[in-house]
Every structure is written in C-alpha cells, then in structure tokens.
Backbone as JSON, one array per atom type, in Angstrom:
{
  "sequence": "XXXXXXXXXXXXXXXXXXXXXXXXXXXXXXXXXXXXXXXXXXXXXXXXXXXXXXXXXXXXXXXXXXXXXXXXXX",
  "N": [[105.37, 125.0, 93.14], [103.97, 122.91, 94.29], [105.25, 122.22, 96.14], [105.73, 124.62, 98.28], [103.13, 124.98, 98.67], [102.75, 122.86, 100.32], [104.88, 123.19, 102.24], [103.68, 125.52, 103.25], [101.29, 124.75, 104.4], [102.0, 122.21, 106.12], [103.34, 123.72, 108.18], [100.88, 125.86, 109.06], [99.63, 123.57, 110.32], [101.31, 122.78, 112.23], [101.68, 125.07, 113.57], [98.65, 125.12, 114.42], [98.34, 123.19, 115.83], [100.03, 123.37, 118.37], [99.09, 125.44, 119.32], [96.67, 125.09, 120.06], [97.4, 122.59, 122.07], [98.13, 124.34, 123.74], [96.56, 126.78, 124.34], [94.26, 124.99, 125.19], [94.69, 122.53, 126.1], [96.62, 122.16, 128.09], [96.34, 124.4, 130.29], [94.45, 122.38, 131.59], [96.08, 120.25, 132.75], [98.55, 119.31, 135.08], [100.86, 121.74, 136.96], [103.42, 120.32, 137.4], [104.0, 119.03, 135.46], [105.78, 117.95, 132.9], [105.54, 118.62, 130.56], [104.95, 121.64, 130.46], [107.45, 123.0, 130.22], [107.43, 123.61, 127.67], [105.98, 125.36, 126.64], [105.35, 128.93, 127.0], [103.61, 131.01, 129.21], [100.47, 131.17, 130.29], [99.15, 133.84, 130.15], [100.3, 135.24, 127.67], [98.98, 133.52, 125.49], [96.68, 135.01, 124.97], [97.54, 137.21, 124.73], [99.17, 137.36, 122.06], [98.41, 136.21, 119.78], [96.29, 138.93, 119.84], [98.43, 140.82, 119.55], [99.36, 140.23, 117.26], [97.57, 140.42, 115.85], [96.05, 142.77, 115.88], [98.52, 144.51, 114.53], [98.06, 143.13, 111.7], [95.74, 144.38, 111.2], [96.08, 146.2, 111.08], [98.55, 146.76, 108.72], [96.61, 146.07, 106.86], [94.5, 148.1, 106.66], [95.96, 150.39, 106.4], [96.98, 149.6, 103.84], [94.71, 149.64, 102.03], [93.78, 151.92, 102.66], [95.7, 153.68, 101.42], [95.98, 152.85, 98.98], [92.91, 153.38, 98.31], [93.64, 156.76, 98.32], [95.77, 157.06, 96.32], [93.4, 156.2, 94.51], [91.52, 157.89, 94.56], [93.6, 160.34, 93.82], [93.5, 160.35, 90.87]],
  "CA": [[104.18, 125.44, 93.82], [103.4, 122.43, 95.42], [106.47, 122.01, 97.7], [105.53, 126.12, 98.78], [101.93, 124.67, 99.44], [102.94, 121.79, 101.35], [105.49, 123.53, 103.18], [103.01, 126.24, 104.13], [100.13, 123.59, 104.96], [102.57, 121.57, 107.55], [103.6, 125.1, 109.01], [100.29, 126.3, 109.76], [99.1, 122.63, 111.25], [102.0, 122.72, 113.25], [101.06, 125.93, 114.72], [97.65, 125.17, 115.35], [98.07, 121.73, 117.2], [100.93, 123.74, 119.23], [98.29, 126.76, 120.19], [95.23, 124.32, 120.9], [97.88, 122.35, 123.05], [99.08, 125.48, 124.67], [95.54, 127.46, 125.26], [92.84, 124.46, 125.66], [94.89, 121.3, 126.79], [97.59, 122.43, 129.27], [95.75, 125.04, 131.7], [93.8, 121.28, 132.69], [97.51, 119.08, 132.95], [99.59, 119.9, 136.48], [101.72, 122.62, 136.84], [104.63, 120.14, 137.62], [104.64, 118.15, 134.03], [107.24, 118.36, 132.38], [105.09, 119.37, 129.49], [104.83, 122.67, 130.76], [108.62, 123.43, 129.93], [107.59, 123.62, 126.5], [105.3, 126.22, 126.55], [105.25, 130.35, 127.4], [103.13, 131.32, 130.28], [99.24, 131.26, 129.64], [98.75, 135.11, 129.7], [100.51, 134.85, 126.09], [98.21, 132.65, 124.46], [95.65, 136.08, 124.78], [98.63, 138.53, 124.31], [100.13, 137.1, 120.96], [97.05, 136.59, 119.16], [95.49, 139.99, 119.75], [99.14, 141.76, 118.84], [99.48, 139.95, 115.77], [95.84, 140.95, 115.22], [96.36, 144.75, 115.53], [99.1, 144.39, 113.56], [97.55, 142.42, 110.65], [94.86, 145.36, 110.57], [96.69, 147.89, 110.71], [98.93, 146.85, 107.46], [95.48, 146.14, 105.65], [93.67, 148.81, 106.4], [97.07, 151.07, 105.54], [97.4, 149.65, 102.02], [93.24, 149.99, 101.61], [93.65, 153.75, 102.7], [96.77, 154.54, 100.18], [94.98, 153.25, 97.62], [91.77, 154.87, 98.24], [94.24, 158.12, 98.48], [96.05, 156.92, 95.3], [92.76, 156.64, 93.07], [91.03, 159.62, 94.21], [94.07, 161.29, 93.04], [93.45, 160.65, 89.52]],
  "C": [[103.69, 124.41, 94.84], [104.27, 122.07, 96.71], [106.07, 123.56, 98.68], [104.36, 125.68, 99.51], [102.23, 123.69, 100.3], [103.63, 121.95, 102.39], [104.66, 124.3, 104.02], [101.67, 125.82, 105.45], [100.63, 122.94, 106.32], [102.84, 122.78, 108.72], [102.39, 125.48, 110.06], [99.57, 125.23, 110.64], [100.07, 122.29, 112.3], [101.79, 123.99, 114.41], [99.94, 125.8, 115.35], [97.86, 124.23, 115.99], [99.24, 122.8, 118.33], [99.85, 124.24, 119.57], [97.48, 126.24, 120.72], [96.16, 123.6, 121.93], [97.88, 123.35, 124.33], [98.07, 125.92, 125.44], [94.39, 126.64, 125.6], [93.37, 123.38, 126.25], [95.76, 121.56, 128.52], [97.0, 123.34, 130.6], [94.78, 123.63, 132.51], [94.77, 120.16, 133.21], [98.18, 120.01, 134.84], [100.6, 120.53, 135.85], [103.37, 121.82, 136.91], [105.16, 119.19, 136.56], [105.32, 118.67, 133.5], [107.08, 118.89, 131.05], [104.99, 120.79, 128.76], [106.26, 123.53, 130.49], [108.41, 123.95, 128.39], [106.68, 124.89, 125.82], [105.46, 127.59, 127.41], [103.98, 130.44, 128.56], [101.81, 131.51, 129.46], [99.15, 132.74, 129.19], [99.22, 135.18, 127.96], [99.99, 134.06, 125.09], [97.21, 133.46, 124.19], [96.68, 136.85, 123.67], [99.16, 138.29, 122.7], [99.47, 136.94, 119.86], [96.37, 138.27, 118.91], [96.87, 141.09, 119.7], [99.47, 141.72, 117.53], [98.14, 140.43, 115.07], [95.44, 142.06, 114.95], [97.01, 144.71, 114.38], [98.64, 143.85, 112.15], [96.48, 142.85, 110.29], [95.19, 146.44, 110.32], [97.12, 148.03, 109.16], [97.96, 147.22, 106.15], [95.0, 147.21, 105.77], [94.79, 150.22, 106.0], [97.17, 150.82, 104.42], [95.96, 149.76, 101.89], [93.67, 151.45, 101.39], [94.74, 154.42, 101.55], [96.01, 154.31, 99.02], [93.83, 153.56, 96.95], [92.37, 156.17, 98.0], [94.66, 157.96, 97.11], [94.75, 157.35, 94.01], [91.91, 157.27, 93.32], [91.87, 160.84, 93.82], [94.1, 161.43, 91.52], [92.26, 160.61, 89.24]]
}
C-alpha cells in the first residue's frame, strides 16, 4: 500500500509542477527557449482539462444514474 501511495503521490506532483509550468510560467518565457520544445501549444492547457472534465462527469453521473435505476427497481 505504501509503494501504490507513493507511486501515486510522485505521479500526481509530477503532473502538477508540469501543468503550472506549462499554463502559468511559460506564456511569460520567449517563444524562442528552448523550453518551449517541451511543451504542447497553450490552447491545450484549456482543452485537456475541460475534456477530461466532461469525461470524469459523465462516468460519475452514469454509475449515480444506474444505481438510482438499479434500487428503484427493487
């Protein structure tokens, strides 16, 4: 359990320092650093967020609704 937690812990602090790099540091760096290789085009720092975000309501509010449907059938 704790290698699962520790793995998941470094995971998600690796994503956030990447995304705060990506959507709050880099749109103020020059377009010609070499930093900029390392990263997807700004419009995607909106776009990737707010599809994973549909997505990640949709599932929930699909397993809510089955099993609202489930236990008003009995």
């Amino acid at each position: 359990d704790k290698v699962v937690g520790a793995s998941l812990l470094t995971f998600s602090t690796v994503v956030f320092v990447y995304y705060t790099l990506w959507a709050i540091v880099m749109p103020f760096v020059d377009e010609s650093y070499f930093l900029h290789d390392y990263f997807p085009r700004r419009e995607y720092a909106i776009r990737i967020p707010c599809v994973l975000l549909v997505f990640g309501l949709t599932v929930i509010l699909t397993f809510l609704s089955m099993v609202m449907i489930k236990s008003k059938k009995k």
